[in-house]
ROKENU-505292 format. One record per residue (C-alpha): residue number from 1; residue in one letter; x, y, z. Coordinates in steps of 0.1 Angstrom, whole numbers, m for minus. Each point is the difference from the previous one (the first is absolute). Layout:
REM residues N
NODE  resi  resn     xx     yy     zz
NODE   NUM     a      X      Y      Z
...
REM end
This chain:
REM residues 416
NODE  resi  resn     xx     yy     zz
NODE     1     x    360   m446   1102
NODE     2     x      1      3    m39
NODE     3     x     35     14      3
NODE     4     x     17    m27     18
NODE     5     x     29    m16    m17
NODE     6     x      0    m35    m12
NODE     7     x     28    m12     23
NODE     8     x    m21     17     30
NODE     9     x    m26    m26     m8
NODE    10     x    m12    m26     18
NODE    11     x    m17    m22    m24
NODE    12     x     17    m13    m33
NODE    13     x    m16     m2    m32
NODE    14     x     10    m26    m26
NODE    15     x    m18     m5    m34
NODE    16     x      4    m28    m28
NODE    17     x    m14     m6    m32
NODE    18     x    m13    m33     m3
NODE    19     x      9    m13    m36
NODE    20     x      8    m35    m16
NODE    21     x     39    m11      2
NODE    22     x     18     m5    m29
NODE    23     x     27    m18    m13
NODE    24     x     32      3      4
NODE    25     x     21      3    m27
NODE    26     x     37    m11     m4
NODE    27     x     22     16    m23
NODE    28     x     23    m33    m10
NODE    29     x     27      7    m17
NODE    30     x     19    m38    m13
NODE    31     x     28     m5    m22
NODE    32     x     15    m39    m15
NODE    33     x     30    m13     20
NODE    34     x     20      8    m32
NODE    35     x      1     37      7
NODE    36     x     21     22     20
NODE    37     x    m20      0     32
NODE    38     x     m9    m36     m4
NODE    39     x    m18     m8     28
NODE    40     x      2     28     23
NODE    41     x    m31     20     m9
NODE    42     x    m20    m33      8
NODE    43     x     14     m6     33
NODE    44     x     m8     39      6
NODE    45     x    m34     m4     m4
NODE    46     x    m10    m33     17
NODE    47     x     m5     17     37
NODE    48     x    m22     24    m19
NODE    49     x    m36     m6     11
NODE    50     x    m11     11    m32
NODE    51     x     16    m30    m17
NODE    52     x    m25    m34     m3
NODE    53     x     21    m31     10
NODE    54     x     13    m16    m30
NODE    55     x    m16     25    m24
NODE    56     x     25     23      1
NODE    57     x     m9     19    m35
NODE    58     x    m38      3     11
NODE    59     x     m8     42      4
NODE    60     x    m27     m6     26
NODE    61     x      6    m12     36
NODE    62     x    m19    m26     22
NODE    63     x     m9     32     26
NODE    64     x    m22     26      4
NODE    65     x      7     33      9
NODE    66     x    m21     25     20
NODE    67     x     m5     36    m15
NODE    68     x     28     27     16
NODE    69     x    m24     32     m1
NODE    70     x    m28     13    m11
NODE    71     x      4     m7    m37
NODE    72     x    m24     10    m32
NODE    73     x    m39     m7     m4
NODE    74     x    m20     m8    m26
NODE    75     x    m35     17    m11
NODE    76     x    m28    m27     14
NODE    77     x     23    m20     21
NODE    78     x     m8      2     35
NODE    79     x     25     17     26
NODE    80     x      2    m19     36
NODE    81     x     20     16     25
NODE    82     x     11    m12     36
NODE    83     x     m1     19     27
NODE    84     x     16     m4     34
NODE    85     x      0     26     31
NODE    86     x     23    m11     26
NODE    87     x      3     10     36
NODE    88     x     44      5      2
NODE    89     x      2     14     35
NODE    90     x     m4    m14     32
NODE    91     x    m35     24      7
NODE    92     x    m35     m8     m4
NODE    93     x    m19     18    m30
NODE    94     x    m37      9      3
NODE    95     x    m25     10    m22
NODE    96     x     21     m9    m28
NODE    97     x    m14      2    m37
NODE    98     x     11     m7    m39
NODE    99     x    m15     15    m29
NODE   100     x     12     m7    m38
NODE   101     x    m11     23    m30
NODE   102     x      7     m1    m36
NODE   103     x     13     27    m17
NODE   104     x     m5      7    m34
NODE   105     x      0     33    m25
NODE   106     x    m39     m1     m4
NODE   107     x     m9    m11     42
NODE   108     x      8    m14     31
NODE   109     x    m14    m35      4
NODE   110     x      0    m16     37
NODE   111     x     10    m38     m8
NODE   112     x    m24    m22     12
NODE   113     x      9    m25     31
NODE   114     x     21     24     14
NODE   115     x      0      1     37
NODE   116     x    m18     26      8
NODE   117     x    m13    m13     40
NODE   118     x     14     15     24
NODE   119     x     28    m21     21
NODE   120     x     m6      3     37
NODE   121     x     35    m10     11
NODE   122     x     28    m12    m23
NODE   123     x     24    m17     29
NODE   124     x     39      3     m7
NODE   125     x     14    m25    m29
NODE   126     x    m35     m4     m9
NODE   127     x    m15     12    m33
NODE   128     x    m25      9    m25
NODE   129     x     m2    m23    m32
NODE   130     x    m24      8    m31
NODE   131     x     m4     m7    m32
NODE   132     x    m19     25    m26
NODE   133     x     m2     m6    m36
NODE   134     x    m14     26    m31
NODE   135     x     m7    m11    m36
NODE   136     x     19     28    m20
NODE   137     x    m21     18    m26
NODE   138     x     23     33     m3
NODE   139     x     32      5    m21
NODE   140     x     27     22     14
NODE   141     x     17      8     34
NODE   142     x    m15    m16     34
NODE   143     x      7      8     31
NODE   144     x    m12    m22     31
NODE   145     x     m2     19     34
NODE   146     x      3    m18     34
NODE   147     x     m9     23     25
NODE   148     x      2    m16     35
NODE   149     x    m10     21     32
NODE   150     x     m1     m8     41
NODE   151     x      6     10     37
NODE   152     x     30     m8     18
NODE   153     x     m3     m7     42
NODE   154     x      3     34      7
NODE   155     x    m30      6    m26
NODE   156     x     22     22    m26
NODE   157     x    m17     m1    m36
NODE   158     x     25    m20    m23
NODE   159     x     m7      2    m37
NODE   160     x     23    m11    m29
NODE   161     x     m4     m6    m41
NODE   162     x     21    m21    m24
NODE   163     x     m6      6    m39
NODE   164     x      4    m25    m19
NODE   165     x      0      5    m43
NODE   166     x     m2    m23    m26
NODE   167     x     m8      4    m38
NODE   168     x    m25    m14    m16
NODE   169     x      3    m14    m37
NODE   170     x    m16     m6    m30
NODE   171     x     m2    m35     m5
NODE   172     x    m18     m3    m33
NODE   173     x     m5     21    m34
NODE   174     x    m33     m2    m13
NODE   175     x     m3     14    m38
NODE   176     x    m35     m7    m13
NODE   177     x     m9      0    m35
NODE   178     x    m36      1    m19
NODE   179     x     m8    m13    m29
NODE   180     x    m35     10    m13
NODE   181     x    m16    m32    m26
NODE   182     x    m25     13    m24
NODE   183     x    m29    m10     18
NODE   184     x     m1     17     40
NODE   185     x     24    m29     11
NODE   186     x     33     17     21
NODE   187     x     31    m26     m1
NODE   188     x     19     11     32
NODE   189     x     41     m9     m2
NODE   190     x     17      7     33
NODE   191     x     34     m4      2
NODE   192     x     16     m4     33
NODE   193     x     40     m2      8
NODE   194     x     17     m9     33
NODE   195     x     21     28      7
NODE   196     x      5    m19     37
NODE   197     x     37     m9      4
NODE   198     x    m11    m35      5
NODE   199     x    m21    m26    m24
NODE   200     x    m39     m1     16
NODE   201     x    m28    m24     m8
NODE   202     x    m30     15    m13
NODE   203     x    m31    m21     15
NODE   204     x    m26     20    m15
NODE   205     x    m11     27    m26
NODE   206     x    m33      6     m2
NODE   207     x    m22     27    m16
NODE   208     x    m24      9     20
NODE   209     x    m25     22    m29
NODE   210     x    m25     27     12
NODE   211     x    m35     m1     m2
NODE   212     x     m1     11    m33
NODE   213     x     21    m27    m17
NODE   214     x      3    m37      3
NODE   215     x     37    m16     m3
NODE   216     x      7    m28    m13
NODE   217     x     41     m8      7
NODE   218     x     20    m19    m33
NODE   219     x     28    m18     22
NODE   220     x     m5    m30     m4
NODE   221     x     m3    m28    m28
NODE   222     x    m22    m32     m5
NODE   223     x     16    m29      8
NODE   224     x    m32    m22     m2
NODE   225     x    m38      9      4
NODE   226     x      4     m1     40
NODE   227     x     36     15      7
NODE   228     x     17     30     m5
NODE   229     x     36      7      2
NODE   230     x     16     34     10
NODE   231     x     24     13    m32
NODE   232     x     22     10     27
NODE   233     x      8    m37     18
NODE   234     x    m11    m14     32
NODE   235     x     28     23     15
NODE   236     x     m2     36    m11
NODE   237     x     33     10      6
NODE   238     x      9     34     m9
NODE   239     x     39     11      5
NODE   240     x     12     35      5
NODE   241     x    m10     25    m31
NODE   242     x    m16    m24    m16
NODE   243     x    m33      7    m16
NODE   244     x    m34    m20     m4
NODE   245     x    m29      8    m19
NODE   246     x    m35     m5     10
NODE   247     x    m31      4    m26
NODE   248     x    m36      3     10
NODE   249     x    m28     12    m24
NODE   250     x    m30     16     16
NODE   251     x    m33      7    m15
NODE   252     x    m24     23      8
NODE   253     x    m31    m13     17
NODE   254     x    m28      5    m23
NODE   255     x    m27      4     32
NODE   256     x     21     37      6
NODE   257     x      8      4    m36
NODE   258     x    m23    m22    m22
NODE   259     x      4      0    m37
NODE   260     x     m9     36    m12
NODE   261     x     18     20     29
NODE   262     x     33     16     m9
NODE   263     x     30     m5     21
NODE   264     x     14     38      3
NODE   265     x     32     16     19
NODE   266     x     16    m16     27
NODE   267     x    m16    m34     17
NODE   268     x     19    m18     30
NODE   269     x      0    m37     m9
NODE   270     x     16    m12     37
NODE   271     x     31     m7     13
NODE   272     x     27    m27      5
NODE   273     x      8    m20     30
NODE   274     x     34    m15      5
NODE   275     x     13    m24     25
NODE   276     x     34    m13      1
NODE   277     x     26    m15     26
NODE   278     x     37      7      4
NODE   279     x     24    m35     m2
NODE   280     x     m3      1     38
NODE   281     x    m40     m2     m1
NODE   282     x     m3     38     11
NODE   283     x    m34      9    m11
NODE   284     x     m7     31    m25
NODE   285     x    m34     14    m16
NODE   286     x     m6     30    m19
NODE   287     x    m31     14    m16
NODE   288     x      4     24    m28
NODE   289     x    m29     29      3
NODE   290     x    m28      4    m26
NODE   291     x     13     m1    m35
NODE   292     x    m11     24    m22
NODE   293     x     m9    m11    m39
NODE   294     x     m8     30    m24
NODE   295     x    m20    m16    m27
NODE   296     x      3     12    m32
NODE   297     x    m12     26    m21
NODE   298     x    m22    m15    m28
NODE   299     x    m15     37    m15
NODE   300     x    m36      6     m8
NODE   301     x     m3    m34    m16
NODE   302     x     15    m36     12
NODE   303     x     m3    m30    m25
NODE   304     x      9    m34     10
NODE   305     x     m1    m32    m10
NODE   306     x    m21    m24     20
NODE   307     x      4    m36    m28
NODE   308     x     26     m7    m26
NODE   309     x     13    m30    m10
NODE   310     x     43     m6     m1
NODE   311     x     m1    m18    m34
NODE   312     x    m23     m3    m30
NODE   313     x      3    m20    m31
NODE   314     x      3     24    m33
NODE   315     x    m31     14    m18
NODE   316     x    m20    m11     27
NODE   317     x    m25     27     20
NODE   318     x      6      4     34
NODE   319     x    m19     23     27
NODE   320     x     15     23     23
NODE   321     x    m18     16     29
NODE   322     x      0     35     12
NODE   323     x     m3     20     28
NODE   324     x     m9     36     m4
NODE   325     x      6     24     33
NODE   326     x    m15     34      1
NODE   327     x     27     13     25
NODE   328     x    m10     38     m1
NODE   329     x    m25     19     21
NODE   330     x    m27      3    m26
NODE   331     x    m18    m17    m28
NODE   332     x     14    m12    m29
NODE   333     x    m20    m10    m36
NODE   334     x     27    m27    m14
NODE   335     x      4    m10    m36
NODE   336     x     18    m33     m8
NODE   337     x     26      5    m30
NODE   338     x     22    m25    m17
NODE   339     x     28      1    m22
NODE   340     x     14    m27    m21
NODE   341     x     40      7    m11
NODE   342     x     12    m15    m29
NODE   343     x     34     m7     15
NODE   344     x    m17    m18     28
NODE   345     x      0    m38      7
NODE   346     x    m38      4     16
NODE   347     x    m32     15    m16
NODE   348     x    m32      9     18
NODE   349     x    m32    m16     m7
NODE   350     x    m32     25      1
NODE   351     x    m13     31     m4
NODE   352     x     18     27      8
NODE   353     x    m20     32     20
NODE   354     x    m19    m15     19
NODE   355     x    m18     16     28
NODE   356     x      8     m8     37
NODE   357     x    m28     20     19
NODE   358     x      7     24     24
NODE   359     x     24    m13     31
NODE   360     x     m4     14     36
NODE   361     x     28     14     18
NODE   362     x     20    m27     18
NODE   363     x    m22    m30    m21
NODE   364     x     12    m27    m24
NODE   365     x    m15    m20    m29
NODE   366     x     13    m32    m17
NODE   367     x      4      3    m38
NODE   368     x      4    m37    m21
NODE   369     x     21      7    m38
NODE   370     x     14    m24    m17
NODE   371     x     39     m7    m21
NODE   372     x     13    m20    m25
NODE   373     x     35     m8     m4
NODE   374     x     17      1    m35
NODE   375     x     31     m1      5
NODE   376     x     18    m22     23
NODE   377     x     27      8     31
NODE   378     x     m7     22     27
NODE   379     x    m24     26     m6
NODE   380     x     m9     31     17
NODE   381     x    m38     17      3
NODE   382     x     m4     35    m13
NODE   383     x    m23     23    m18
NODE   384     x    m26      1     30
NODE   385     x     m9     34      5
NODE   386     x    m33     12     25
NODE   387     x    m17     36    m12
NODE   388     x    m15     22     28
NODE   389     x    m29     20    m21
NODE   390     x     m7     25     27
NODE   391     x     33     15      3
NODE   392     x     11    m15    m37
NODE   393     x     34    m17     16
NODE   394     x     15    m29    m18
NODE   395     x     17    m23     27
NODE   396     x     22    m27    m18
NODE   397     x     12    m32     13
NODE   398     x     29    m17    m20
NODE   399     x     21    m27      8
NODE   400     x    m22    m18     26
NODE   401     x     11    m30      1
NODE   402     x     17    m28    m20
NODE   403     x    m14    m37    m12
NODE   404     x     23    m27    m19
NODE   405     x    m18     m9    m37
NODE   406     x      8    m35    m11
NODE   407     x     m6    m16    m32
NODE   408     x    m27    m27      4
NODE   409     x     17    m33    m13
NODE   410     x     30     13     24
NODE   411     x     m5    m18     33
NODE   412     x     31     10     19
NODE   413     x     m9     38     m6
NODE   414     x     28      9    m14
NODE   415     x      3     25    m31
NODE   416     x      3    m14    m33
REM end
């Protein structure tokens, strides 16, 4: 009966984790033979089993040690439990059976490979041995529940539970950062720190885009045309608090998106996939869920630049091209309008006003103008300023970008 007292039981229950040893760790403590104790701390610590033979000043031990309870988890680690029912009196037990459930604050998982057949007859000294293992994918307090119910010779109901709780950790801090290029490009930078106890060994991070964006990961570096080399080494060791960075850029795919169509509000560009192993070869993956990029707000009109050269000798013309955006919901009649500034190093080439056409909501058009450097050193564009007749709004674009004037019997590019 549910009531029966654990003593009044028939049946045992034991449960173990099942976990990687560790090291054991010796805390030597040595002084010369000119000091006070001399020798006697040395002869102390030679029966010690922590202490290496002839390396008495090394911290870590030639053994491994078993875990002594339950012990912490990590997020994406896998938890394996043994399980052993065992039969302490000298009766037989019939019908005997052993169920094991997973208890967590948001539901109540029943762990695969649990026994969950029926045991006709469990003879005395005889018992029940299983093994049931769960990948973690829950932070926060878990409970395992080992319920284990049968009929004694007399046919009395017996039923018992043992609980079981462990915590669950965060093994890795995830702090994403976007960085928007002035074309639709999206540099992802994902920094991740170890805040395990213990250095781990991360064997992969990938990012796995969504069907909107392609990724393309920036890792790795050239060492010839056929071989790449991770930045990180051949071992990617990363010790306790430390922090990485990864950097990814994804562009949009111009099937979904094309070359006229607005990127707007908040897009999911995929997520991350990591896989790492502890320094005994425990096994640990996490996958971050979809992450959110809010692109950015470019107002009824978006202007970029689609060529420009870095460097340009002095007095020499130049062509830059333009992409106009007509990001608003209606419309627009555009007029081109250029300003030359007499303290600027550049000065537009053409003829100011000129006519655009009218622009479609959410449809570009390429614009070619044309700059000549006089006066040399870095330079900034300016005076570039688009005219919306309907609604008479002036929309002006300064400081777009920057190109390095050179004079032209200077070779090295350096200012004279």
């Amino acid at each position: 009966m549910e009531g029966s007292r654990e003593r009044e039981q028939l049946l045992a229950l034991k449960v173990m984790r099942l976990t990687k040893p560790s090291l054991m760790l010796g805390h030597n403590v040595i002084c010369d033979s000119y000091d006070l104790p001399k020798d006697a701390f040395n002869t102390v610590q030679l029966p010690d089993l922590a202490t290496v033979q002839g390396e008495q000043k090394l911290g870590l031990s030639e053994l491994l040690t078993l875990p002594q309870n339950f012990g912490n988890i990590f997020l994406g680690e896998t938890f394996a439990s043994y399980i052993s029912v065992h039969n302490d009196s000298n009766q037989v037990c019939r019908d005997v059976h052993v169920k094991a459930d997973l208890q967590t604050s948001l539901q109540r998982l029943p762990l695969s490979g649990a026994t969950t057949d029926v045991v006709q007859e469990l003879n005395p000294d005889c018992s029940i041995d299983d093994v049931i293992q769960h990948e973690v994918k829950e932070l926060g307090t878990h409970i395992l529940v080992c319920a284990v119910s049968y009929l004694t010779m007399s046919g009395e109901k017996m039923y018992f539970r043992k609980f079981f709780k462990f915590q669950v950790l965060k093994p890795l801090d995830l702090k994403p950062k976007f960085y928007n290029a002035e074309s639709d490009e999206v540099y992802l930078e994902a920094q991740i720190q170890n805040l395990t106890p213990m250095p781990i060994f991360l064997e992969k991070v990938s990012m796995e885009p969504s069907l909107e964006y392609t990724a393309t990961e920036l890792n790795t570096h050239t060492i010839n045309e056929d071989k790449d080399r991770y930045v990180f080494g051949k071992i990617n060791m990363l010790n306790p608090m430390d922090t990485r960075q990864y950097l990814y850029c994804l562009v949009p795919k111009p099937e979904l998106y094309g070359e006229s169509k607005v990127i707007k509000g908040v897009t999911n560009i995929g997520k991350l996939d990591i896989v790492w192993k502890t320094s005994m070869a425990e096994k640990g993956r996490l996958q971050t869920s979809p992450l959110q990029r809010v692109a950015p707000g470019y107002g009824d009109v978006r202007l970029a630049i689609e060529y420009m050269p870095d460097a340009i000798a002095l007095e020499k013309p130049f062509n830059v091209t333009y992409k106009v955006t007509n990001c608003s919901e209606r419309t627009m009649d555009l007029t081109l309008a250029l300003e030359n500034s007499p303290s600027s190093g550049l000065m537009w080439c053409g003829i100011s006003g000129r006519q655009l056409g009218k622009i479609s909501a959410n449809e570009s058009r390429k614009i070619n103008l044309s700059l000549i450097g006089i006066v040399p050193g870095l330079q900034t564009v300016s005076g570039l300023k688009l005219i919306d007749t309907f609604l008479k709004r002036t929309y002006e674009h300064d400081d777009m970008a920057q190109i390095f004037i050179f004079s032209a019997n200077n070779k090295n590019g350096s200012v004279n």
